[in-house]
Wavefront OBJ file of the C-alpha trace (Angstrom):
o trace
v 28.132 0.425 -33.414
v 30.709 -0.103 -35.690
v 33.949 1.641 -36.657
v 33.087 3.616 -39.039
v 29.784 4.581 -37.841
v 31.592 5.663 -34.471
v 34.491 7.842 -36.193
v 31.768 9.342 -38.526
v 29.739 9.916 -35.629
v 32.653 11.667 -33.503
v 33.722 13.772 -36.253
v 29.861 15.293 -36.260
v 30.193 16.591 -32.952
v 28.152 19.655 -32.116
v 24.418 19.003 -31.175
v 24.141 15.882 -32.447
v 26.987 14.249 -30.505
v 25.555 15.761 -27.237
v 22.135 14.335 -27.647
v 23.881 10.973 -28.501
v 25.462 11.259 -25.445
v 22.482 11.994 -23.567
v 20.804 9.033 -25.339
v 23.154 6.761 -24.156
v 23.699 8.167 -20.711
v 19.915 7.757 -20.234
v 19.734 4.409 -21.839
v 22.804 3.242 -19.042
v 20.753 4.210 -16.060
v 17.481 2.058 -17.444
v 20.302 -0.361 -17.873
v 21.162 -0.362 -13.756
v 17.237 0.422 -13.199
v 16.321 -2.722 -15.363
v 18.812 -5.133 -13.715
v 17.510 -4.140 -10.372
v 14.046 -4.368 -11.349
v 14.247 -7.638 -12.982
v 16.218 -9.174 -9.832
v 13.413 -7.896 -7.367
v 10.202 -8.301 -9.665
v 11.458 -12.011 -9.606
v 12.533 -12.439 -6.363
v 9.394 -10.907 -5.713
v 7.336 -13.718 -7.207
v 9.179 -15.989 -4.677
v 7.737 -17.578 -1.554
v 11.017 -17.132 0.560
v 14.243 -16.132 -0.039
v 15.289 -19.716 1.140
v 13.144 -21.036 -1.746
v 15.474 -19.076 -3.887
v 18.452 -20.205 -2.374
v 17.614 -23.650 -2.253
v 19.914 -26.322 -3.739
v 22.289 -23.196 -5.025
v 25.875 -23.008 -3.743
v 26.666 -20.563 -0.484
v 29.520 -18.874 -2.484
v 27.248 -17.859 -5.602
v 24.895 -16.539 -3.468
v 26.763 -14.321 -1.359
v 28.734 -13.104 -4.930
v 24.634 -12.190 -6.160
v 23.907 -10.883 -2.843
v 27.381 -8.207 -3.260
v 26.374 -7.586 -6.668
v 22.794 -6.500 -5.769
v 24.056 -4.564 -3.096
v 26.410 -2.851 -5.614
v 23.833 -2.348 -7.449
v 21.300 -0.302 -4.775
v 24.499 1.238 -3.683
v 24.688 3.394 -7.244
v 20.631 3.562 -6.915
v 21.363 5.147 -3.510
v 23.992 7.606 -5.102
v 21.876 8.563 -8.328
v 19.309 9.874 -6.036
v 20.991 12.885 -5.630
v 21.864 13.160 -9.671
v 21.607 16.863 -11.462
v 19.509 14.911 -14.109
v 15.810 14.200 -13.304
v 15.174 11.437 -15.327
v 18.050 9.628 -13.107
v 17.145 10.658 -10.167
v 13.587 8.795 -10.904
v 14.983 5.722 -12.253
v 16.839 5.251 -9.322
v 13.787 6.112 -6.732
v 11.597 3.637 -8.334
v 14.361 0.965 -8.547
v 14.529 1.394 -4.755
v 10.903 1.218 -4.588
v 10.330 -1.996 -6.234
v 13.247 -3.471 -4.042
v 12.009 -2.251 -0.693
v 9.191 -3.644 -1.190
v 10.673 -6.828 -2.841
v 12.701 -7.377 0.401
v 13.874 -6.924 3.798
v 17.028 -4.743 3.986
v 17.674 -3.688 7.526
v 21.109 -4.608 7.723
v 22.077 -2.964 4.350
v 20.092 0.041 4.791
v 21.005 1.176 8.810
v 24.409 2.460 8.414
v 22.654 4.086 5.147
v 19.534 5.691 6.369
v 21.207 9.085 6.945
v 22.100 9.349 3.666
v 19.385 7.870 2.089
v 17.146 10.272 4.504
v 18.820 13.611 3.214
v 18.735 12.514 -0.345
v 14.779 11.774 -0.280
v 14.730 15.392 1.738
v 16.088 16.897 -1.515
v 13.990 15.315 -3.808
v 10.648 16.010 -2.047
v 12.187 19.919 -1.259
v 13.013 20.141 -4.608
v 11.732 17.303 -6.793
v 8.069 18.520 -8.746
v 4.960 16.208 -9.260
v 6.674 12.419 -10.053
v 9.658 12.783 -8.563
v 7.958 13.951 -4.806
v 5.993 11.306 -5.250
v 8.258 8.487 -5.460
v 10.289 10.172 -2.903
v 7.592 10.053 -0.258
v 7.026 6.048 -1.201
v 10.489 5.169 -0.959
v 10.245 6.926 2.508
v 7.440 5.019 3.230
v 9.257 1.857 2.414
v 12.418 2.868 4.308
v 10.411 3.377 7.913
v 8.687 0.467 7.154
v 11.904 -1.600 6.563
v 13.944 0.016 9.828
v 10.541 -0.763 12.240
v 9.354 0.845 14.831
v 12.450 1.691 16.980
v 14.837 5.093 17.051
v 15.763 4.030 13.435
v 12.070 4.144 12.099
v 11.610 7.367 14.612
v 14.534 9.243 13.520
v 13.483 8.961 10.114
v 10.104 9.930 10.601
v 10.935 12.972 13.032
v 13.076 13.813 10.298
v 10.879 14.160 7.542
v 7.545 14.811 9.109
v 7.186 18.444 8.825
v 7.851 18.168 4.905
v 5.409 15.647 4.201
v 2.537 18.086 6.136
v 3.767 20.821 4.289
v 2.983 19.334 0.826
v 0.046 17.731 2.297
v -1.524 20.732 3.299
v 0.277 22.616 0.176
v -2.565 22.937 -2.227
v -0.386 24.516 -5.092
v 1.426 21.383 -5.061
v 1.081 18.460 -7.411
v -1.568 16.255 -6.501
v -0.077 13.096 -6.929
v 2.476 14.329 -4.902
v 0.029 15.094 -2.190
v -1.824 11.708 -2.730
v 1.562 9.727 -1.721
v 2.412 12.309 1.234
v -1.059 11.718 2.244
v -0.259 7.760 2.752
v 3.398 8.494 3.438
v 2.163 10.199 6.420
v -0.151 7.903 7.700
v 2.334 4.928 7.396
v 5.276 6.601 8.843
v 3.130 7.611 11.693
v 1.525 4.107 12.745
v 4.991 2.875 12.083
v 7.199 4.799 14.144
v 5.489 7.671 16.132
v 6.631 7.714 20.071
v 4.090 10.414 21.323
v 0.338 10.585 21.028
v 0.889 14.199 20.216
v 2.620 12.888 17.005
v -0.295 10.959 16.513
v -2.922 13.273 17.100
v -1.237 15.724 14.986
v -1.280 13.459 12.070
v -5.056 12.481 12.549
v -5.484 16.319 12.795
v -3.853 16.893 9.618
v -5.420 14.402 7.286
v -8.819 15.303 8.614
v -8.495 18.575 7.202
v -7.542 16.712 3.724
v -10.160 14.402 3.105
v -13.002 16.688 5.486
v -13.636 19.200 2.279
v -15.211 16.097 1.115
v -18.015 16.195 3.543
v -20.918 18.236 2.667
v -20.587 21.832 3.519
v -23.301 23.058 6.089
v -26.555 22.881 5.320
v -26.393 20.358 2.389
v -26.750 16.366 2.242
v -24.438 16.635 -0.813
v -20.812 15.799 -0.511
v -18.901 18.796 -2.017
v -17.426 17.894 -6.049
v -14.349 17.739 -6.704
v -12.012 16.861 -9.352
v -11.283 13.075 -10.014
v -7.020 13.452 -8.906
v -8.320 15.515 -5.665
v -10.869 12.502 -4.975
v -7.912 10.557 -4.994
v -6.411 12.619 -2.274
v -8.856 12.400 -0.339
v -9.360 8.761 -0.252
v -5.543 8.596 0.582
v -6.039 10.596 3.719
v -9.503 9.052 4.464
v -7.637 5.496 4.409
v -4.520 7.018 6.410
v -6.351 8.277 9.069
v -8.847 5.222 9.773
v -5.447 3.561 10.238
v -4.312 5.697 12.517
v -7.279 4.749 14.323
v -6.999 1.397 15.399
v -3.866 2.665 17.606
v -5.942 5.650 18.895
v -5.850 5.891 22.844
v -9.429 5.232 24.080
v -10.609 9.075 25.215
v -9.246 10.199 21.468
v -11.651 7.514 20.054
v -14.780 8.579 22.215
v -14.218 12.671 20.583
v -13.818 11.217 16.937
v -17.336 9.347 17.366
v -18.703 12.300 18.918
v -17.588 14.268 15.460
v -17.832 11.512 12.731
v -20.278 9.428 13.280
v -22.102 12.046 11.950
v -19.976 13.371 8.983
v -18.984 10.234 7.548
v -22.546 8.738 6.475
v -22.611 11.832 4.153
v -19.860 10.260 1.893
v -21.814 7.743 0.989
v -23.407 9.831 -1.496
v -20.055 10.824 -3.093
v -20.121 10.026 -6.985
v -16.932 8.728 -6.279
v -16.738 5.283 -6.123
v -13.509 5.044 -4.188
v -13.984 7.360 -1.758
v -17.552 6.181 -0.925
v -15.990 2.328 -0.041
v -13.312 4.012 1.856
v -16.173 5.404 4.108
v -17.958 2.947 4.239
v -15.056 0.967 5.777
v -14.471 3.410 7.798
v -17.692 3.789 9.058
v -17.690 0.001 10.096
v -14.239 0.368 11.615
v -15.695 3.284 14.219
v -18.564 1.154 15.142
v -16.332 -1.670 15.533
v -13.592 0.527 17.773
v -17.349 2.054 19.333
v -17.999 -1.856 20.424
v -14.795 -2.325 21.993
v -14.830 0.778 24.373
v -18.714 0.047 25.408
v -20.847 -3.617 24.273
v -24.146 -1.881 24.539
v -23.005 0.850 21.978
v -26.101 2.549 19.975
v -26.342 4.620 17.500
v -29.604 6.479 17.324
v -29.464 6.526 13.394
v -28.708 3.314 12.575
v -31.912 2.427 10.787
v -31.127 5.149 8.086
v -27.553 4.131 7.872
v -28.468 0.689 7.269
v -30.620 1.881 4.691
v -28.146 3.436 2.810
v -25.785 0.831 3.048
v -28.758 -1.563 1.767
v -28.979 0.864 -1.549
v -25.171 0.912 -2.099
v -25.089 -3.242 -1.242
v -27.651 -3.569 -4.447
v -26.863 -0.682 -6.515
v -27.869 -1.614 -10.155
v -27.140 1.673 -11.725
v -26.440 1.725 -15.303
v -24.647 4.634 -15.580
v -21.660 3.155 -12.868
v -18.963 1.279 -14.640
v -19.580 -2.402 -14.015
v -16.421 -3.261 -12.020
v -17.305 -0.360 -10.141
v -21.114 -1.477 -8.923
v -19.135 -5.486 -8.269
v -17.174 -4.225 -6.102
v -19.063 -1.567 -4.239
v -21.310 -3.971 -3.899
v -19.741 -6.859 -1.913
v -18.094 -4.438 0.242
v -21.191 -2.755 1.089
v -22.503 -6.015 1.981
v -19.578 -6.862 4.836
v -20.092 -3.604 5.934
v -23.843 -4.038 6.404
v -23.820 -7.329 7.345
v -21.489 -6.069 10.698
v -23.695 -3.334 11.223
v -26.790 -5.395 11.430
v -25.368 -8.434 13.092
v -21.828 -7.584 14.182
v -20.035 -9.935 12.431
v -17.030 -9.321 10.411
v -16.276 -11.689 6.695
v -13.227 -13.194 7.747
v -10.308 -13.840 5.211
v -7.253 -16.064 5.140
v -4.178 -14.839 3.890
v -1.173 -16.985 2.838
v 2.016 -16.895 2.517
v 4.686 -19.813 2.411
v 3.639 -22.373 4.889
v 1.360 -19.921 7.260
v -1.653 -18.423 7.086
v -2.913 -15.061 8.863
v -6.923 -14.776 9.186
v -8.087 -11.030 8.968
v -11.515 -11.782 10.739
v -11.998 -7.963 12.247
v -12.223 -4.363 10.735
v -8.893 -3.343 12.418
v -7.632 -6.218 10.869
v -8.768 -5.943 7.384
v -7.010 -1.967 7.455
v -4.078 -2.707 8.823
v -3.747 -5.398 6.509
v -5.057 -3.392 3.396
v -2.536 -0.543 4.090
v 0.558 -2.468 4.145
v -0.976 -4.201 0.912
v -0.882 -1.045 -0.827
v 2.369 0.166 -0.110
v 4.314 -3.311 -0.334
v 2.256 -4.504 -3.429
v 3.091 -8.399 -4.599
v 5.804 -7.955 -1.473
v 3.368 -7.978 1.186
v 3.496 -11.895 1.819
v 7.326 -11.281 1.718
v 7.539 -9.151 4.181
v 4.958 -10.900 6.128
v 7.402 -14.314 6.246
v 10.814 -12.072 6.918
v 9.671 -8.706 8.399
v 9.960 -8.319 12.157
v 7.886 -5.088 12.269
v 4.788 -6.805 10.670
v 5.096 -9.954 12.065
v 4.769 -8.227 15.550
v 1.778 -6.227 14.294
v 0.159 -9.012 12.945
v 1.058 -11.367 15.903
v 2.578 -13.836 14.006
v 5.560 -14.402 15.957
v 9.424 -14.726 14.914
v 10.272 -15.636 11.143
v 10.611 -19.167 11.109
v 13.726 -21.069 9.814
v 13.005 -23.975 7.361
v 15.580 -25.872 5.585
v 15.407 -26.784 2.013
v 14.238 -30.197 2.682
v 10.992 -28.745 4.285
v 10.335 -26.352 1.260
v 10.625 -29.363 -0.458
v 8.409 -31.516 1.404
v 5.952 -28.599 1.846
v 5.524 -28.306 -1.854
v 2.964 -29.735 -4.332
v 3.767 -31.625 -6.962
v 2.609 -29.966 -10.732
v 0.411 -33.375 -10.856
v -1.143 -33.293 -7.888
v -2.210 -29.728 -8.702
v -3.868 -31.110 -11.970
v -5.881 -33.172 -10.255
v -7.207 -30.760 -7.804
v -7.605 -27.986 -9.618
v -10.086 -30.724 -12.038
v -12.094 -31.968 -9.338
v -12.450 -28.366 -8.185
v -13.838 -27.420 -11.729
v -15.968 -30.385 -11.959
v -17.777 -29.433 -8.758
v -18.034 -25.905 -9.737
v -19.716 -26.803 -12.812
v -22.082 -28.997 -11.404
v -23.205 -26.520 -8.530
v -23.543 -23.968 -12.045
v -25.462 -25.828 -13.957
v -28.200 -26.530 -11.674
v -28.586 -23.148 -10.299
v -28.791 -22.245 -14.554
v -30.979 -25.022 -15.405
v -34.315 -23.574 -16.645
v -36.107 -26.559 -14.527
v -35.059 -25.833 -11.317
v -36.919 -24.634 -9.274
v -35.780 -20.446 -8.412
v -37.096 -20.402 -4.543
l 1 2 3 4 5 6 7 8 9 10 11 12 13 14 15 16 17 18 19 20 21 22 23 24 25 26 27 28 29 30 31 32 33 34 35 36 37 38 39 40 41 42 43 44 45 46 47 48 49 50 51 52 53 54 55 56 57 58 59 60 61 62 63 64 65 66 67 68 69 70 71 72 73 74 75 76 77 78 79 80 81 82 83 84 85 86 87 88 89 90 91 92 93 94 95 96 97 98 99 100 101 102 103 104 105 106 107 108 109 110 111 112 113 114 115 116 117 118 119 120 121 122 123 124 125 126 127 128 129 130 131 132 133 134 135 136 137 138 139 140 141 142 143 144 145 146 147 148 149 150 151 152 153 154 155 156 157 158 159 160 161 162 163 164 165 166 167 168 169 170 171 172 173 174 175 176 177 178 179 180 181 182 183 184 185 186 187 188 189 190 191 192 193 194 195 196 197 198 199 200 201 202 203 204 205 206 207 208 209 210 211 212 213 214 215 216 217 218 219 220 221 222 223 224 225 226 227 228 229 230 231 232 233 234 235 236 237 238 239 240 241 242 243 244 245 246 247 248 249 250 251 252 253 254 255 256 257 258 259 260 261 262 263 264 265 266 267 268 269 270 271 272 273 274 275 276 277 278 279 280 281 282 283 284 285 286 287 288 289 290 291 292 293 294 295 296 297 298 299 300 301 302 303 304 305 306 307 308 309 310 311 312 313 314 315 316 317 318 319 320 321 322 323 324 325 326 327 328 329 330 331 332 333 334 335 336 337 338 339 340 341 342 343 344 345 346 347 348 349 350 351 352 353 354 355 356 357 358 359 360 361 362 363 364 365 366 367 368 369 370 371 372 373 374 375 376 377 378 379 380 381 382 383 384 385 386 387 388 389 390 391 392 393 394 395 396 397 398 399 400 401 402 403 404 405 406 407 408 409 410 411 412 413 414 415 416 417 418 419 420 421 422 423 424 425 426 427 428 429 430 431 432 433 434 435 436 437
């Protein structure tokens, strides 16, 4: 601004001099906000932080590294700021650089304080501001694993995330990300099955006013942001599943196996996939405790899976029937035949293959927390390498980076001879001649 526009401005005063100020002091903390979002949405991009670092000199990098940390320092102070606009920017700033990269040095002599500040802000924080609280404590058990750190932090915070859970006064999107917050923390870090059961308990008695009430084959309507909800719970506690002890598994068959089926007929798309993965993650589980597992309605179930796998309803948003549809055909396909669509997953130069139901949740959950992170956090992060049994991070100089690469021509030609076959295998399923079998 200048000068004169700055005197004139000053000698205004009043009203007009405060909401300048206010302008400007909100315009300084997107400032911090978009530095630290810019540094982690790129290094986010990245492969590996020693792709990053290769070919760069040791003493820049640990000057960025002090500067970043600088940086999350103040994001860790404005937390706790009287203004609520601040206190946001700075919980989504540590959001997106959680889940941008591992911290666990930086962030144990700071958990404490971090812990107490997200305490306020889901005590006192309304709609927005819980819910970014409860991801950011998501994110911080997930980065401080599954030792007293991640326990501690959990114990910690565990009533107040049941409390608005169970609070139906409170905003739902603020129950939707205590609802996954919950789930998370628990898989993550809970020491007794009593934790664990409590949890399951819990979120059942979310996403169960779903299920038809007795007496009707119609799941119960609600609105579209309480749907939501109860998706979040639904997918919380199937993944709290797959660490169930083995007599707690035989009681939720006894109870679900029943209940679940009725979702199907939700008119919410979301929630209707989420049970039907479900429903293929209990018979999967169901398999593992006994081989010669039956169900006595599986001819009905597979019928209704069969309807969902084809659903050509007009009235369903287009994206919505594509992608009902191919997961209803995994999940009728293992039903049928007990065989689960494997994927690969890669990141850097490894590969993880999700080739069971447990697999695919696990996987899926930390997906949805960590974002474009998750192959990140997969490379560097001890917690999910363990879960995932992918051993210790490895180590790889620059020169294997470098060798491990593919050169922007050799990608040319690949990517043509993969389009040339693709358009031959297209044009003679389309050609009018051939013969449709």
């Amino acid at each position: 601004m200048p000068r004169s526009r700055r005197a004139h401005a000053a000698r205004r005063g009043g009203r007009g001099a405060r909401s300048s100020a206010k302008a400007e002091s909100q315009a300084s903390d997107d400032e911090v906000a978009s530095e630290v979002l810019s540094h982690y949405s790129s290094a986010s991009e990245s492969t590996s932080v020693a792709e990053e670092g290769a070919g760069s000199d040791a003493v820049d990098e640990q000057a960025q590294q002090e500067e970043v940390e600088d940086k999350l320092k103040e994001c860790i102070d404005n937390v706790t700021d009287k203004s609520t606009r601040t206190r946001q920017v700075a919980l989504e700033s540590l959001r997106l650089a959680f889940s941008s990269k591992t911290l666990f040095d930086f962030l144990l002599e700071r958990r404490l304080t971090l812990t107490d500040s997200l305490e306020k802000c889901l005590k006192k924080g309304k709609g927005e501001e819980q819910s970014l609280a409860a991801s950011v404590l998501t994110l911080l058990c997930l980065q401080m694993g599954s030792g007293p750190e991640g326990e501690e932090v959990f114990r910690s915070l565990k009533p107040l995330l049941i409390s608005i859970l169970t609070d139906s006064s409170a905003s739902p999107i603020a129950r939707q990300s205590c609802a996954t917050a919950l789930g998370m923390c628990c898989y993550i870090a809970a020491a007794d099955v009593e934790d664990l059961i409590s949890c399951l308990a819990c979120l059942e008695g979310i996403f169960g006013t779903s299920c038809p009430e007795e007496g009707r084959s119609v799941p119960t309507h609600h609105s579209p942001l309480l749907q939501t909800l109860h998706c979040n719970a639904l997918q919380s506690w199937s993944l709290l599943l797959t660490i169930c002890p083995s007599s707690q598994i035989k009681k939720i068959l006894d109870n679900h196996l029943l209940k679940l089926p009725l979702l199907l007929s939700s008119d919410n798309v979301n929630l209707r996939i989420v049970a039907g993965e479900t429903i293929a993650l209990l018979f999967e589980l169901a398999h593992e405790l006994e081989e010669e597992f039956f169900y006595e309605d599986t001819d009905l179930l597979c019928t209704k899976l069969k309807a969902l796998a084809t659903d050509s309803n007009k009235y369903r948003a287009k994206t919505d029937r594509r992608k009902q549809r191919s997961i209803f055909r995994d999940v009728l396909h293992f039903i049928e035949n007990g065989e689960c669509h494997e994927e690969t997953i890669k990141f850097g130069l490894e590969c993880m293959y999700v080739d069971s139901w447990v697999r695919r949740r696990m996987y899926n959950a930390f997906k949805e927390v960590l974002g474009s992170g998750v192959r990140h956090h997969l490379q560097n992060n001890e917690l999910l390498r363990e879960i995932f049994d992918l051993g210790p991070p490895l180590v790889l100089d620059a020169a294997a980076i470098k060798a491990s690469k593919i050169s922007r021509f050799e990608k040319h030609l690949y990517n043509s001879a993969a389009f040339k076959a693709r358009t031959k295998a297209r044009s003679r399923v389309r050609d009018k001649r051939a013969d449709v079998l």
